[in-house]
N, CA, C and O atoms as a Maestro MAE file, in Angstrom:
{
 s_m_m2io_version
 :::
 2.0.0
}

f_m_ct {
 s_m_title
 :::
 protein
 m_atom[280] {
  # First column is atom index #
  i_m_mmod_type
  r_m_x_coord
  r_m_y_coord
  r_m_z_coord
  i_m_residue_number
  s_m_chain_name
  s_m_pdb_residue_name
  s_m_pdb_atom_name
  i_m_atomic_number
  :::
  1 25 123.506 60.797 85.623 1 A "UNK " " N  " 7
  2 3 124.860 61.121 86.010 1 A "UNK " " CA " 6
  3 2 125.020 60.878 87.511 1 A "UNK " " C  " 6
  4 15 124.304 61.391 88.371 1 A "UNK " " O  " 8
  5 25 126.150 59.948 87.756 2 A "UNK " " N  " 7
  6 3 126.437 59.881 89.287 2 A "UNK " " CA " 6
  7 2 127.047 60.907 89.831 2 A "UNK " " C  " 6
  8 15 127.706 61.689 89.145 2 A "UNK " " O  " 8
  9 25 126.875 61.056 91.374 3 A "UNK " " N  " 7
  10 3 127.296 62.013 92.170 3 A "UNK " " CA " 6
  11 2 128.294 61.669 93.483 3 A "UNK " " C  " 6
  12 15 128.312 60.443 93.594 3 A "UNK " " O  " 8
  13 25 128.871 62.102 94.196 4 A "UNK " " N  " 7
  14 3 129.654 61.638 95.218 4 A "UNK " " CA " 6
  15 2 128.590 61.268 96.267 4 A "UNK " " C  " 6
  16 15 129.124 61.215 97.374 4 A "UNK " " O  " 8
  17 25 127.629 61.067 96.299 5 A "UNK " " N  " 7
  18 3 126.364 60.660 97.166 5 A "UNK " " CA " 6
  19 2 126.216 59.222 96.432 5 A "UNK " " C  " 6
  20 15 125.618 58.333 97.038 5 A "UNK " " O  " 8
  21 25 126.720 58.985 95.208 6 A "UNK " " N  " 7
  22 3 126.456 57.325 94.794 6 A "UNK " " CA " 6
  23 2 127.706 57.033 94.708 6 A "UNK " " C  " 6
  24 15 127.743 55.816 94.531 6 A "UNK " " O  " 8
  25 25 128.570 57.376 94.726 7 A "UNK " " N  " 7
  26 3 129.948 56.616 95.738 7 A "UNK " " CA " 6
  27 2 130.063 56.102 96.809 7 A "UNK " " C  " 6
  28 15 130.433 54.970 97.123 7 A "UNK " " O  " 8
  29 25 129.565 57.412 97.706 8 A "UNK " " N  " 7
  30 3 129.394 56.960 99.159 8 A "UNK " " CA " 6
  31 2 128.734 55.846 99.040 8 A "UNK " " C  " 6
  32 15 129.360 54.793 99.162 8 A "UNK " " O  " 8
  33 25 127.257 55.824 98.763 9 A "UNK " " N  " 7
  34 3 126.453 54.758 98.855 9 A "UNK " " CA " 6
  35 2 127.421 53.708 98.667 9 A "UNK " " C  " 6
  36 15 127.600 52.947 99.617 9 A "UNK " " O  " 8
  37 25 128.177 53.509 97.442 10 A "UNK " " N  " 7
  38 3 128.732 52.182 96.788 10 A "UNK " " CA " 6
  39 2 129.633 51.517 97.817 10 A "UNK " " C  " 6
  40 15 129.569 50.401 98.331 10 A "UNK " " O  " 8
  41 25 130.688 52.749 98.005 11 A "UNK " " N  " 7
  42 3 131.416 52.538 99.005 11 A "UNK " " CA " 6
  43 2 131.022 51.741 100.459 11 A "UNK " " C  " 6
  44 15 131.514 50.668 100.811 11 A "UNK " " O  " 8
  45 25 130.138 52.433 101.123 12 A "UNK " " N  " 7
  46 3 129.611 51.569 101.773 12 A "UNK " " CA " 6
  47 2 128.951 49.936 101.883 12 A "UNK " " C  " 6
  48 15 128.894 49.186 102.858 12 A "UNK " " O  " 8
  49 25 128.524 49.753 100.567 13 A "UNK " " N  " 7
  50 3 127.941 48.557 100.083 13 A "UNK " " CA " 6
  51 2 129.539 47.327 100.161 13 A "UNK " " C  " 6
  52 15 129.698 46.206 100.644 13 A "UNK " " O  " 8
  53 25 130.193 48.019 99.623 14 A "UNK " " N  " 7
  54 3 131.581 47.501 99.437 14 A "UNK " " CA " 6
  55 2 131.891 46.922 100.539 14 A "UNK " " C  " 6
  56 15 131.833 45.727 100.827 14 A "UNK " " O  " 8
  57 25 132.212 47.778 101.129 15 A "UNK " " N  " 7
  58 3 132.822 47.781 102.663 15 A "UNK " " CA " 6
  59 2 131.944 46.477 103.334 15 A "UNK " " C  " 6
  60 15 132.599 45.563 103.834 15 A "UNK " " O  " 8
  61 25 130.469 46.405 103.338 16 A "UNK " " N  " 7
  62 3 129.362 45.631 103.993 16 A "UNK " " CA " 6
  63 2 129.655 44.641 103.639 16 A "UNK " " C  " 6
  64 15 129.568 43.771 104.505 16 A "UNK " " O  " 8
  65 25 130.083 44.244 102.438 17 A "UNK " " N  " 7
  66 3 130.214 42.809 101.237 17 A "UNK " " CA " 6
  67 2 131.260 41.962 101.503 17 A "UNK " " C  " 6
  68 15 131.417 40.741 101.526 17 A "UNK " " O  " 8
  69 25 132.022 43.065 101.724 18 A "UNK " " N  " 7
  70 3 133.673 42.672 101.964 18 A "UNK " " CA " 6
  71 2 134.414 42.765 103.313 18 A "UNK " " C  " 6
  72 15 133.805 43.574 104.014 18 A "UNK " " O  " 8
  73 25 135.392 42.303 103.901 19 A "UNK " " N  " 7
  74 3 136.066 42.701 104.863 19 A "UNK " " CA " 6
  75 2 137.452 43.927 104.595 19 A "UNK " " C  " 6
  76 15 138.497 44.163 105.201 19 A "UNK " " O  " 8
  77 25 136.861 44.432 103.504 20 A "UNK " " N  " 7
  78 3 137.546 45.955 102.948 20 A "UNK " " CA " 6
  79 2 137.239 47.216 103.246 20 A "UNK " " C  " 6
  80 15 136.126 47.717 103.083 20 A "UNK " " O  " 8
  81 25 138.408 47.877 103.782 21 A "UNK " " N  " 7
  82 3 138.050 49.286 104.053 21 A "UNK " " CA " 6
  83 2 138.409 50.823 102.945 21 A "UNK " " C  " 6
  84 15 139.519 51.183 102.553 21 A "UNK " " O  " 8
  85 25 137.428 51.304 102.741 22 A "UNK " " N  " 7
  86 3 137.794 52.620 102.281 22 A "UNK " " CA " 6
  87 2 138.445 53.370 102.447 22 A "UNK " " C  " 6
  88 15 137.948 54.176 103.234 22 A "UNK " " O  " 8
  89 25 139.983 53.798 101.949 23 A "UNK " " N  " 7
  90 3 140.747 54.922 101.747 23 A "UNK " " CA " 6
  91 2 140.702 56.022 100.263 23 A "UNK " " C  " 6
  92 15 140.158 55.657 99.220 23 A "UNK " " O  " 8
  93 25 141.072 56.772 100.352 24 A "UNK " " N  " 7
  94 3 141.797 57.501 99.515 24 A "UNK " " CA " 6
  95 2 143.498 57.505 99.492 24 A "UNK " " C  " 6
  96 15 144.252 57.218 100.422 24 A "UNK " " O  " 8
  97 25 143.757 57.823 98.456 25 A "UNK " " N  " 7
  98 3 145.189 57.509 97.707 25 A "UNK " " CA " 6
  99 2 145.863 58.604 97.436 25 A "UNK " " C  " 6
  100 15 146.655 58.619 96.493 25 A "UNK " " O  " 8
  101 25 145.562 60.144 98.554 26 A "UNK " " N  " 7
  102 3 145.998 61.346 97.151 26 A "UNK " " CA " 6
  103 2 147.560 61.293 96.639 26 A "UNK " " C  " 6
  104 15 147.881 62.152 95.818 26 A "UNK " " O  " 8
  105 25 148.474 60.423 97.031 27 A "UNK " " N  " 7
  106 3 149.673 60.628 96.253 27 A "UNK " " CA " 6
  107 2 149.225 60.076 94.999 27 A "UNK " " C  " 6
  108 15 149.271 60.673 93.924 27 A "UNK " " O  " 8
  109 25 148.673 58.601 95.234 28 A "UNK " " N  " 7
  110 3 148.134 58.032 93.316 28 A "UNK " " CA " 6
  111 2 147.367 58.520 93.014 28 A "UNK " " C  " 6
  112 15 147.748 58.829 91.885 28 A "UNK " " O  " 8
  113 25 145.828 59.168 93.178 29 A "UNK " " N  " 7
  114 3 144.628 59.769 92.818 29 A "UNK " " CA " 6
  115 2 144.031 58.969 92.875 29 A "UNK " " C  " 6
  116 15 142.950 59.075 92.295 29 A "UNK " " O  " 8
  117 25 144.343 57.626 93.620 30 A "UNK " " N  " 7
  118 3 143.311 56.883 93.796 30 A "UNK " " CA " 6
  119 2 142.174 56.520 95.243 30 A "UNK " " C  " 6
  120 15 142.179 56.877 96.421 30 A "UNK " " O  " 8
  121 25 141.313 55.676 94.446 31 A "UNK " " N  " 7
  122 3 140.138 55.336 95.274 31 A "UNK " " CA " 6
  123 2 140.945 53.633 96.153 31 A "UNK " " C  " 6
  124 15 141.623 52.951 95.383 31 A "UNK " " O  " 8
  125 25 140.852 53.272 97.175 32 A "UNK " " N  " 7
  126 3 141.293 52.240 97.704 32 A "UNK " " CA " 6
  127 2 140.485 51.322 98.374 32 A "UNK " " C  " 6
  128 15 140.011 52.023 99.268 32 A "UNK " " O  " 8
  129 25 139.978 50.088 98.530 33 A "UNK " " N  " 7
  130 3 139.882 49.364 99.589 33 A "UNK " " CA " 6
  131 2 141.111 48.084 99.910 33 A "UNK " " C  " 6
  132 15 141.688 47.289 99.167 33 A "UNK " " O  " 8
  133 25 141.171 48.383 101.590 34 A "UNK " " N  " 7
  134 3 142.192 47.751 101.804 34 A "UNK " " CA " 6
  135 2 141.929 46.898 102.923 34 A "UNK " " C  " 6
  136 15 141.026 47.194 103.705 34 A "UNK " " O  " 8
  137 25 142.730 45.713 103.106 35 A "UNK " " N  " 7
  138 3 142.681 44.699 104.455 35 A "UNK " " CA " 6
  139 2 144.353 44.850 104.483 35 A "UNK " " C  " 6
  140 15 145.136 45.582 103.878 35 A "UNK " " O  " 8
  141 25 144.543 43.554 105.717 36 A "UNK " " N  " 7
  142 3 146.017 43.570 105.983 36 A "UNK " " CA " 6
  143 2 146.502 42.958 104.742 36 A "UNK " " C  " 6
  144 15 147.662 43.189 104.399 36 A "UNK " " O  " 8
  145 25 145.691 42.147 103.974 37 A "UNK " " N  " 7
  146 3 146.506 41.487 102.828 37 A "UNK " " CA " 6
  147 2 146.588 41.898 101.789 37 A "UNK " " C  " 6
  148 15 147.605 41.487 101.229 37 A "UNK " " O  " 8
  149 25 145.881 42.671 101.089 38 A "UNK " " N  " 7
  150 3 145.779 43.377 99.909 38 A "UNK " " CA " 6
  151 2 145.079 44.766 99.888 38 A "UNK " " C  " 6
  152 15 144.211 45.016 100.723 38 A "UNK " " O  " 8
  153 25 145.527 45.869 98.738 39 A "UNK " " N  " 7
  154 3 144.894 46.456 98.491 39 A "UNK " " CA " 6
  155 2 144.623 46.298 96.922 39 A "UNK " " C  " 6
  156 15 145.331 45.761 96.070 39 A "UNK " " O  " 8
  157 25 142.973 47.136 96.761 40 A "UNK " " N  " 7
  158 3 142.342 46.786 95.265 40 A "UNK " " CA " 6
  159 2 142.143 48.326 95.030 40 A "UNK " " C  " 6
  160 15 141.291 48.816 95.771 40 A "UNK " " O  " 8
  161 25 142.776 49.229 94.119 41 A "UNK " " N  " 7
  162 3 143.028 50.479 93.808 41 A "UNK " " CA " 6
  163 2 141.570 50.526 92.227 41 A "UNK " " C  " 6
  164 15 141.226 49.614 91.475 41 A "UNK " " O  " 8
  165 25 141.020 52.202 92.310 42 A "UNK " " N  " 7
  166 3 140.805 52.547 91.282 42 A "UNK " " CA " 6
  167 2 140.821 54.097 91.345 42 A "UNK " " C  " 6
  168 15 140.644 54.870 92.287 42 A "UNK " " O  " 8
  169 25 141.142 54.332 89.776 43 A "UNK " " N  " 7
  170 3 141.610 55.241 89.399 43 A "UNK " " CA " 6
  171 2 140.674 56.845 89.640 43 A "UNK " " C  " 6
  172 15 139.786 56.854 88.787 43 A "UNK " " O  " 8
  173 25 140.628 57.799 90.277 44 A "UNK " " N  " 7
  174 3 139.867 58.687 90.742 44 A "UNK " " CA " 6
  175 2 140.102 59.294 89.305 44 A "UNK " " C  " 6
  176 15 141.243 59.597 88.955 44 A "UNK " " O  " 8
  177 25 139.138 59.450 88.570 45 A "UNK " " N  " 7
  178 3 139.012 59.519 86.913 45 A "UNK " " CA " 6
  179 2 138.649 60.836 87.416 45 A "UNK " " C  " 6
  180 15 138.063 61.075 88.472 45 A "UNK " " O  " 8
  181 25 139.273 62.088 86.096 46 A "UNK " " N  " 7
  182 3 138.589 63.687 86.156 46 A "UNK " " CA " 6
  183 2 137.515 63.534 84.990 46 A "UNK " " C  " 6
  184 15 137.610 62.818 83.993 46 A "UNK " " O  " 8
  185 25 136.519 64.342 85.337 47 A "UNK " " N  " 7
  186 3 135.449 64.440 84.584 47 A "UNK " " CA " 6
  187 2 136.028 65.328 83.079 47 A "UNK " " C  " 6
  188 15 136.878 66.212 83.186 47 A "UNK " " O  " 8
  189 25 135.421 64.932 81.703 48 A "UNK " " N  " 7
  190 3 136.300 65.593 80.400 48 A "UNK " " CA " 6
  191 2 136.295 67.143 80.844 48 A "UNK " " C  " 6
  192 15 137.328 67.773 80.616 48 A "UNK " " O  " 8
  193 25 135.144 67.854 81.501 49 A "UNK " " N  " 7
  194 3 135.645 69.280 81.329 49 A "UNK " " CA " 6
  195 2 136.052 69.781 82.484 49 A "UNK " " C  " 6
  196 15 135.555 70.736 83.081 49 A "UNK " " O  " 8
  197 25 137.309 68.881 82.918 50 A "UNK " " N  " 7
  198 3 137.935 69.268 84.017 50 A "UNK " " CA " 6
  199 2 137.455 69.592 85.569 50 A "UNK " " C  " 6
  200 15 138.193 69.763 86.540 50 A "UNK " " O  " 8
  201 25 135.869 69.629 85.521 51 A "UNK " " N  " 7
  202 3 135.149 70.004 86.935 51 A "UNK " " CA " 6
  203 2 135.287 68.750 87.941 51 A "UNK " " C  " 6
  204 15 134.297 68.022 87.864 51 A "UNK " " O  " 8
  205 25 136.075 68.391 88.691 52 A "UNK " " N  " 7
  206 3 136.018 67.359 89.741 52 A "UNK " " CA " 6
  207 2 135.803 65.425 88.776 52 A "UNK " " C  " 6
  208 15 136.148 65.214 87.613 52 A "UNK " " O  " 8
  209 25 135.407 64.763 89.371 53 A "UNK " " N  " 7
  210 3 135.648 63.556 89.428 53 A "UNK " " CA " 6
  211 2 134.644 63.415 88.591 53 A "UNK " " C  " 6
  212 15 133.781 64.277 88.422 53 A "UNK " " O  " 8
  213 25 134.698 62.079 87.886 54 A "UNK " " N  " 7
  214 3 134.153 61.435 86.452 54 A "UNK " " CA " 6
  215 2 133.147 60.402 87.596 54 A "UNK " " C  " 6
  216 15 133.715 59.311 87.640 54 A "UNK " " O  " 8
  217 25 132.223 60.390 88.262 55 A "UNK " " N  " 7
  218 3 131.560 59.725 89.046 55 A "UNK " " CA " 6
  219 2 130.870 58.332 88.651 55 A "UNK " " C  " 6
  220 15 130.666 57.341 89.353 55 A "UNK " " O  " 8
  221 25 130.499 58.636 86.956 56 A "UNK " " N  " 7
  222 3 129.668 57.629 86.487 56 A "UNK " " CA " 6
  223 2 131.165 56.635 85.925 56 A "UNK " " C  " 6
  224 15 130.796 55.490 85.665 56 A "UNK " " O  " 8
  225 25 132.178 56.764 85.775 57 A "UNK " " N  " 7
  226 3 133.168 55.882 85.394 57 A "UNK " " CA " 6
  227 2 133.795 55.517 86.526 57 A "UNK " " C  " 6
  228 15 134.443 54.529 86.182 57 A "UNK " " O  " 8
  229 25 133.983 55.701 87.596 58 A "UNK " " N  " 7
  230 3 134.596 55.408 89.212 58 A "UNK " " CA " 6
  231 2 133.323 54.446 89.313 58 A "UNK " " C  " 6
  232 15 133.575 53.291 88.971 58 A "UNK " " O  " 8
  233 25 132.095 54.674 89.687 59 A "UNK " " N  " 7
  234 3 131.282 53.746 89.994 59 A "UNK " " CA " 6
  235 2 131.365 52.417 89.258 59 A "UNK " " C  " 6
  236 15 131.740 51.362 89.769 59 A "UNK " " O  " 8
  237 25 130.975 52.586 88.013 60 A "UNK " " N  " 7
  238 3 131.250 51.653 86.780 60 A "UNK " " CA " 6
  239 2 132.485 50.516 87.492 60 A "UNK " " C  " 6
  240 15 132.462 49.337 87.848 60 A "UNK " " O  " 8
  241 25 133.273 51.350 87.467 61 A "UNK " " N  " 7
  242 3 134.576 50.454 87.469 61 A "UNK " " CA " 6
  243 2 134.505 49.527 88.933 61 A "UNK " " C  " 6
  244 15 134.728 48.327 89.098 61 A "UNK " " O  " 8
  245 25 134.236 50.240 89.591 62 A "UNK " " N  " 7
  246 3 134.246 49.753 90.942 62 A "UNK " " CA " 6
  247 2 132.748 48.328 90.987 62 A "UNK " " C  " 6
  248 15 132.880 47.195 91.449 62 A "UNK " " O  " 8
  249 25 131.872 48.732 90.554 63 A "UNK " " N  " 7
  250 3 130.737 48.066 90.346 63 A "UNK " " CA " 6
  251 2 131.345 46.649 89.614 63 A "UNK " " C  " 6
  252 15 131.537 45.699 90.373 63 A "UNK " " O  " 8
  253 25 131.616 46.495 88.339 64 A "UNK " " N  " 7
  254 3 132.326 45.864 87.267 64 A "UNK " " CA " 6
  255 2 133.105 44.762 88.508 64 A "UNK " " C  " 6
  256 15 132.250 43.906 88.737 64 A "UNK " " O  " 8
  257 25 133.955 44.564 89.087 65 A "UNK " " N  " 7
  258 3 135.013 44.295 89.907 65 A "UNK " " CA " 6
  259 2 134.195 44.070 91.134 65 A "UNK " " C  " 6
  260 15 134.748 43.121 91.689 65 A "UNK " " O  " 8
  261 25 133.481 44.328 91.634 66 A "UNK " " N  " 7
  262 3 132.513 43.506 92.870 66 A "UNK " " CA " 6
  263 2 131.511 42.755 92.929 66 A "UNK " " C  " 6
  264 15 131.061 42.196 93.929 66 A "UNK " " O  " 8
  265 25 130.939 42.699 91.319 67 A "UNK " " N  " 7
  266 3 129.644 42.447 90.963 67 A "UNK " " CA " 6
  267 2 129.285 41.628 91.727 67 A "UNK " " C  " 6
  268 15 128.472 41.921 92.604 67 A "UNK " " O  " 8
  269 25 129.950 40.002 91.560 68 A "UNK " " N  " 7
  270 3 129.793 38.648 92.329 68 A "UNK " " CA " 6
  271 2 129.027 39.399 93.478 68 A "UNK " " C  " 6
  272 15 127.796 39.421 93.515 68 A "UNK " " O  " 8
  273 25 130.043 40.180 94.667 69 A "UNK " " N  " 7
  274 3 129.507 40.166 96.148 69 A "UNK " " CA " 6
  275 2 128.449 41.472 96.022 69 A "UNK " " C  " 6
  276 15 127.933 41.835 97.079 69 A "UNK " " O  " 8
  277 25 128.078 42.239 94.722 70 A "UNK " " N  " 7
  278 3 127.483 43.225 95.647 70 A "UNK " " CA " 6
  279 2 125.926 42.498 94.884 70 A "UNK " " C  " 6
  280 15 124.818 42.907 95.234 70 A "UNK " " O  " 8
  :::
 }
 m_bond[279] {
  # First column is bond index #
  i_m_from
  i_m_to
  i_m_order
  :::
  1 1 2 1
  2 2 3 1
  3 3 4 2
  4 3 5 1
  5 5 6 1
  6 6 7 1
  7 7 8 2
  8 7 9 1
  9 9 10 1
  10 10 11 1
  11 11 12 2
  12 11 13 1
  13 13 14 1
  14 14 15 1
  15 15 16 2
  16 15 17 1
  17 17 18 1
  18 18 19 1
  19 19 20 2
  20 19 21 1
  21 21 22 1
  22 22 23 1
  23 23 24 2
  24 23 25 1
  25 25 26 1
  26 26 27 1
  27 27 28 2
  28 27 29 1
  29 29 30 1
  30 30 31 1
  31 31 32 2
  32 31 33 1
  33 33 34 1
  34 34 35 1
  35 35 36 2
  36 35 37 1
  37 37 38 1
  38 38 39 1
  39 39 40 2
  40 39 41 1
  41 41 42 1
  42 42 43 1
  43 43 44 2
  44 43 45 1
  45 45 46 1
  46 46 47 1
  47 47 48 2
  48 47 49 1
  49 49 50 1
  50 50 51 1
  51 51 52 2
  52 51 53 1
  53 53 54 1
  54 54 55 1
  55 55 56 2
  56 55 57 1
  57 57 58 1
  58 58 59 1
  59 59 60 2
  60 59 61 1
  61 61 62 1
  62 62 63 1
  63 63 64 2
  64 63 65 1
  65 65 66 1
  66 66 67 1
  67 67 68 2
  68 67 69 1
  69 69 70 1
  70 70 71 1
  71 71 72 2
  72 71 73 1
  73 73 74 1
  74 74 75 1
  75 75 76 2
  76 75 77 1
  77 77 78 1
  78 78 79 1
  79 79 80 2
  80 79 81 1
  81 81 82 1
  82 82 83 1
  83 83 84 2
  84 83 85 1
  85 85 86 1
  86 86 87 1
  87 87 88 2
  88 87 89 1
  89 89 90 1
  90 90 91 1
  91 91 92 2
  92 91 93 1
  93 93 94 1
  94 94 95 1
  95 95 96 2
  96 95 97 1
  97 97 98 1
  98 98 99 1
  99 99 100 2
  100 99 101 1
  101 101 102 1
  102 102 103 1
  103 103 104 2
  104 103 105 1
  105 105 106 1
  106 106 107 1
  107 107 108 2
  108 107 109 1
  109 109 110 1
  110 110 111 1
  111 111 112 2
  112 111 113 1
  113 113 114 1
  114 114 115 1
  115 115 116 2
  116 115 117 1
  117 117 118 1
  118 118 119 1
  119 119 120 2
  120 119 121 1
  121 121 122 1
  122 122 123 1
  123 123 124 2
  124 123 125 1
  125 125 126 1
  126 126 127 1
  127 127 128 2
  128 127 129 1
  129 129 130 1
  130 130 131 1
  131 131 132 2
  132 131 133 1
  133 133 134 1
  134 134 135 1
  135 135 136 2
  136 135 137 1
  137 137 138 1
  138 138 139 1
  139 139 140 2
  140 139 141 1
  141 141 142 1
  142 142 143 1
  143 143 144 2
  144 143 145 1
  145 145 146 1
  146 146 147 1
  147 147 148 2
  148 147 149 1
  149 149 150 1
  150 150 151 1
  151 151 152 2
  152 151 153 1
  153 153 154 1
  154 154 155 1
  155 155 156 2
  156 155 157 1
  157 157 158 1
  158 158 159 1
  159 159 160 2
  160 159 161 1
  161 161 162 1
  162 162 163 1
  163 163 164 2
  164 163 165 1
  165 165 166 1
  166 166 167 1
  167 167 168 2
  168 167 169 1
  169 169 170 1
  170 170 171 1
  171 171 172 2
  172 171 173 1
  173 173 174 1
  174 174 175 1
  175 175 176 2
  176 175 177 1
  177 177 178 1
  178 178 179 1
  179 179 180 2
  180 179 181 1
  181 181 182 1
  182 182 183 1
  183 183 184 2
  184 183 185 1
  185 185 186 1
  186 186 187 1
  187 187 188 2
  188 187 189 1
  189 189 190 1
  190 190 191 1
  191 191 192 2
  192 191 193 1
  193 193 194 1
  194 194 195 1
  195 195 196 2
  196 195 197 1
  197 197 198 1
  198 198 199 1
  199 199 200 2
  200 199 201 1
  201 201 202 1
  202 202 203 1
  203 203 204 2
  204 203 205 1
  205 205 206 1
  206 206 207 1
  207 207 208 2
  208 207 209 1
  209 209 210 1
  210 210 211 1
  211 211 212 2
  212 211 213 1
  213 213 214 1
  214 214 215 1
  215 215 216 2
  216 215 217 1
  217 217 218 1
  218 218 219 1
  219 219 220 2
  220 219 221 1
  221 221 222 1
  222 222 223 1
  223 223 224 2
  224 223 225 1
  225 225 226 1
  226 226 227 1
  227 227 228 2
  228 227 229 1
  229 229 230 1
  230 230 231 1
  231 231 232 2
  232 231 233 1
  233 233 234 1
  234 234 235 1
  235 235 236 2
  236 235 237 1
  237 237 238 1
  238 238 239 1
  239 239 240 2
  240 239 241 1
  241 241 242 1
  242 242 243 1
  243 243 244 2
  244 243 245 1
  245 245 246 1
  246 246 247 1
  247 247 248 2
  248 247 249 1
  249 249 250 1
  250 250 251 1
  251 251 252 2
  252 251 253 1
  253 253 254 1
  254 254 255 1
  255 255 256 2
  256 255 257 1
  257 257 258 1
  258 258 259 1
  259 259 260 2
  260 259 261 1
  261 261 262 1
  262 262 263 1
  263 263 264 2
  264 263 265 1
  265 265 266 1
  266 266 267 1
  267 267 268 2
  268 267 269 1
  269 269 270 1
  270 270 271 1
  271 271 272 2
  272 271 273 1
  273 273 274 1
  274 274 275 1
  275 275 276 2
  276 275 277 1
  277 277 278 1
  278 278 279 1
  279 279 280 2
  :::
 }
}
């Protein structure tokens, strides 16, 4: 099970790969990286029994969608 310690990690990897920066979204609930030209949104998923964030499906998704550069 992932943790917000393998986000960070990811996040960072992201950021290194890309010329994209890490935000948060709290009006959408989303996760963001952004430049001046685009932003690439994912969905800050709740875990099924409601305790905080679904970590292993945020990673997933985010992973899935960078693969090429990471």
């Amino acid at each position: 099970m992932k943790t917000y310690q393998d986000l960070e990690k990811l996040i960072a990897r992201v950021e290194k790969a890309t010329s994209l920066v890490y935000r948060y979204n709290e009006n959408a609930g989303d996760i963001e990286f952004v430049n001046e030209e685009e932003i690439i949104a994912f969905h800050d998923y709740p875990r099924e029994d409601g305790n905080g964030s679904d970590y292993d499906k945020i990673c997933s998704e985010i992973e899935d969608y960078f693969k090429v550069l990471l």
